[in-house]
Backbone as a ProteinNet text record, in pm:
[ID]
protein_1_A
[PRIMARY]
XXXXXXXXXXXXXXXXXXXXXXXXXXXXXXXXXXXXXXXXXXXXXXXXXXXXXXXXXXXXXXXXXXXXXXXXXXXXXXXXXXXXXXXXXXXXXXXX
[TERTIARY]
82.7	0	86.4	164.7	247.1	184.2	211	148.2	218.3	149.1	233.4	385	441.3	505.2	611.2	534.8	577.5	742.9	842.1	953.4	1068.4	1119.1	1179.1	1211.6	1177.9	1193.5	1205.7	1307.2	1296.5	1144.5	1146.7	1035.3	1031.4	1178.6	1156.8	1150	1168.5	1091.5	1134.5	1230.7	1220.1	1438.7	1469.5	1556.7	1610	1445.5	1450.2	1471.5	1531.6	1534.2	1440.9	1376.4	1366.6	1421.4	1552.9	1589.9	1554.3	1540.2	1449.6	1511.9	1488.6	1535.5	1720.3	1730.6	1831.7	1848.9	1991.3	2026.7	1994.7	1917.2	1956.8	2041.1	2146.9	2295.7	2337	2275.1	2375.9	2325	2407.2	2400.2	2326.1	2265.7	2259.3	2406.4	2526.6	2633.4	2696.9	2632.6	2733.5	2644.5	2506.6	2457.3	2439.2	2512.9	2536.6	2635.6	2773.9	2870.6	2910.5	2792.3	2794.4	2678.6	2585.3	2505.5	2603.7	2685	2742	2850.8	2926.5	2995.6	2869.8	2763.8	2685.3	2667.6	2671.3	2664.8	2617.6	2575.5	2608.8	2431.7	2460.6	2362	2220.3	2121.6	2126.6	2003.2	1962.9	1897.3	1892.3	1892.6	1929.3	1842.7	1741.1	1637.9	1621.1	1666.9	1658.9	1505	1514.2	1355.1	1372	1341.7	1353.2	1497.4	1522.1	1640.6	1743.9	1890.7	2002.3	1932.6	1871.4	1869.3	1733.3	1664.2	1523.6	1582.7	1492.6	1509.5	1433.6	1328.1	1261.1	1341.6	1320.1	1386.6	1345.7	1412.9	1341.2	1423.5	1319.7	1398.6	1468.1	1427.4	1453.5	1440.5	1506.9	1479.8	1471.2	1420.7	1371	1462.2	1533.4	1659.7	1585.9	1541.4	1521	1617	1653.7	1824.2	1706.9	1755.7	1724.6	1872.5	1866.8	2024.9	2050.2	2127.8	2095.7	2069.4	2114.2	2050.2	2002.2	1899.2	1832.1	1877.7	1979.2	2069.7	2156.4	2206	2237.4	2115.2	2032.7	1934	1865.2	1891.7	1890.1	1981	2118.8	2253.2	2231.3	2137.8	2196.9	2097.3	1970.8	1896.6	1953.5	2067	2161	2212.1	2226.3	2259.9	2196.5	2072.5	1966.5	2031.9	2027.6	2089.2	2218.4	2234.8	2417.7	2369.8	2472.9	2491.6	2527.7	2498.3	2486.8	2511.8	2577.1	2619.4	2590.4	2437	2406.6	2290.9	2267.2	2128.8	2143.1	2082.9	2098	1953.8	2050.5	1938.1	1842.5	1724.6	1628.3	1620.8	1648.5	1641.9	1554	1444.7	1360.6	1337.8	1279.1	1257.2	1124.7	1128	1072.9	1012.8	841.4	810.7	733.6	756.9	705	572.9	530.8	406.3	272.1	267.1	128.3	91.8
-119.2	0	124.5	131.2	241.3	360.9	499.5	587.5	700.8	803.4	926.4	833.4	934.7	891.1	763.1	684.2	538.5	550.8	593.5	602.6	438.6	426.8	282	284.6	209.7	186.1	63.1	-5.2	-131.8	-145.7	-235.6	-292.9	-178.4	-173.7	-49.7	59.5	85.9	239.5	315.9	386.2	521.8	578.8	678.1	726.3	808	801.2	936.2	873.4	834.9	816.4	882.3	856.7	892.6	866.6	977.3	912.1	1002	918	962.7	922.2	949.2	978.7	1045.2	1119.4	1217.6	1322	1340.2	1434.2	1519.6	1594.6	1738.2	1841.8	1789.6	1862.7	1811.8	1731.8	1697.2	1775.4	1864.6	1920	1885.4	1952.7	1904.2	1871.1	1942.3	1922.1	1773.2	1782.9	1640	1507.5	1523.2	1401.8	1403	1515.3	1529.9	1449.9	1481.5	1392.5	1258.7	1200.7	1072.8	991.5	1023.5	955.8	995.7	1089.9	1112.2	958	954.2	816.6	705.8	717.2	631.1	617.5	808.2	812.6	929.7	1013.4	1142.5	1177.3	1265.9	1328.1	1426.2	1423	1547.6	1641.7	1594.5	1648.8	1630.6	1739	1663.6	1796.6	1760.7	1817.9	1806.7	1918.8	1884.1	1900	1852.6	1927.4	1942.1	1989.2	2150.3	2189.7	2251.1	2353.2	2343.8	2373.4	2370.4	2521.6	2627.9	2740.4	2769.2	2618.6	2624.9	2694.5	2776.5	2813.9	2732.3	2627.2	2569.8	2448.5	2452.2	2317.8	2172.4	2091	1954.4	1849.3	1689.9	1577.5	1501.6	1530.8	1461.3	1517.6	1517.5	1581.8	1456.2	1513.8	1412.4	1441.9	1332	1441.8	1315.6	1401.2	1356.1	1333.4	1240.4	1226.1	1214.5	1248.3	1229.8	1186.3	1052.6	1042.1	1034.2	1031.2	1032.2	916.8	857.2	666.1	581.4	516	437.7	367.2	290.2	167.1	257.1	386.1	442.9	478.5	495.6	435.9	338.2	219.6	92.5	72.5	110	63.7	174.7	265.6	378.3	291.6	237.4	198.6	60.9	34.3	-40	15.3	154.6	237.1	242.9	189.4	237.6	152.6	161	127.3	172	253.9	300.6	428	460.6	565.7	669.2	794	910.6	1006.8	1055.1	1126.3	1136.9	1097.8	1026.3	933.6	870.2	788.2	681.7	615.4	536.2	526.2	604.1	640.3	524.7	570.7	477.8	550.5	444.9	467.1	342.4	458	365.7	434.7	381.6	443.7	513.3	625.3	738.3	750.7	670.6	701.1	847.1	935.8	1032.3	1050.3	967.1	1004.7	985.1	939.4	960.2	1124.9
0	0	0	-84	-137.9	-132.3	-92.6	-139.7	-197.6	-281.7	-357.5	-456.9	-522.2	-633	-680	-593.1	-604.9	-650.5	-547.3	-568.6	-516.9	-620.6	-584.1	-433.5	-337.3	-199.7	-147.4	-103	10	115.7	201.9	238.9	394.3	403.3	553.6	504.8	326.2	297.8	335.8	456.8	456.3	485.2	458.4	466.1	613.8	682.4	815.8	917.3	1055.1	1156.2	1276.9	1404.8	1456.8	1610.6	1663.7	1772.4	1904.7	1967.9	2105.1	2266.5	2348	2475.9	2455.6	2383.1	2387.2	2491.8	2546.9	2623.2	2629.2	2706.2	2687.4	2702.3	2722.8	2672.2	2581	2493.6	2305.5	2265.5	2178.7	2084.8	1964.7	1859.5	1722.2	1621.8	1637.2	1638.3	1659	1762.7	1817.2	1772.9	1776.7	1710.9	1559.3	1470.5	1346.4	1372.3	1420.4	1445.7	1472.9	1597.9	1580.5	1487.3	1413.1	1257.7	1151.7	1127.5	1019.3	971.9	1091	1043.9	950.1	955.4	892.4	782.1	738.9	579.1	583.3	491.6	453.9	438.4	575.3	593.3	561.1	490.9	400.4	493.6	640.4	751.3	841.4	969.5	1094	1158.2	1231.5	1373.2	1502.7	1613.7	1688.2	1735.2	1826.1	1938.7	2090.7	2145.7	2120	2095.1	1970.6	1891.9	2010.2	2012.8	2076.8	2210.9	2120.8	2171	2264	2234.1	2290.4	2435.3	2522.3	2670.8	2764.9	2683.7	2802.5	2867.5	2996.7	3019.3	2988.5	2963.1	2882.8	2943.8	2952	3032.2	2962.1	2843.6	2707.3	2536.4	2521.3	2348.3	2202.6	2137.5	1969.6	1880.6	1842.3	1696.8	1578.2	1471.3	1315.5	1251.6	1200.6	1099.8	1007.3	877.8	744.3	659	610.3	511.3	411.4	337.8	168	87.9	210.4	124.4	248.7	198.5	303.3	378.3	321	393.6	523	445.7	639.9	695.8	671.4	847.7	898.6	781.8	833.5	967.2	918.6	1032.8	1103.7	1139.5	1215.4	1347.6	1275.7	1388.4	1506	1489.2	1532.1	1655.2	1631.9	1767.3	1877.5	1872.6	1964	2079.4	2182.7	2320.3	2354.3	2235.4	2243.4	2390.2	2456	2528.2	2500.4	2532.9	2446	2543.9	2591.3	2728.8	2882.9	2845.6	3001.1	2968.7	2889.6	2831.3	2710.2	2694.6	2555.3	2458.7	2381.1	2281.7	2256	2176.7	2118.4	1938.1	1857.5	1722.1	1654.2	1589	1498.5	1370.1	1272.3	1141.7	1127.7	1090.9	1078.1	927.5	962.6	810.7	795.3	667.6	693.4	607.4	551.5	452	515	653.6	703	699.4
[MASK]
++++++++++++++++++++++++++++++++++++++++++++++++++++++++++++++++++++++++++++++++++++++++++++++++

């Protein structure tokens, strides 16, 4: 049940990551830094922004990559530790 411009895609479909229980002292910087070893990036979101002022227990970072297969392996990371936490990484479909 494919939808919109039926673009050649594998069965996990999507290119975007979504990683979750992030620090709130990582940077967007620094988790550019550690997905980049994966493959070449072509978007990266934090939530709330580096500059947000509210305080937060946890923040959402979006990777977007330029080929699918790096966020196949990126979702490999998920239990990795990340300055004081271990991330959670799953795939991020965006066409709902």
């Amino acid at each position: 049940e494919a939808s919109g411009g039926g673009a050649m895609a594998s069965s996990s479909g999507t290119d975007v990551i979504q990683v979750t229980n992030v620090s709130p002292s990582a940077s967007s910087e620094q988790m550019r830094t550690l997905f980049g070893f994966l493959g070449k990036i072509e978007e990266l979101r934090l939530f709330p922004p580096d500059d947000s002022p509210l305080p937060v227990s946890s923040r959402v970072c979006f990777v977007k990559f330029h080929d699918p297969d790096s966020a196949v392996v990126a979702q490999h990371l998920t239990n990795t530790v990340f300055v004081d936490r271990a991330l959670i990484v799953v795939p991020y479909a965006e066409d709902d």
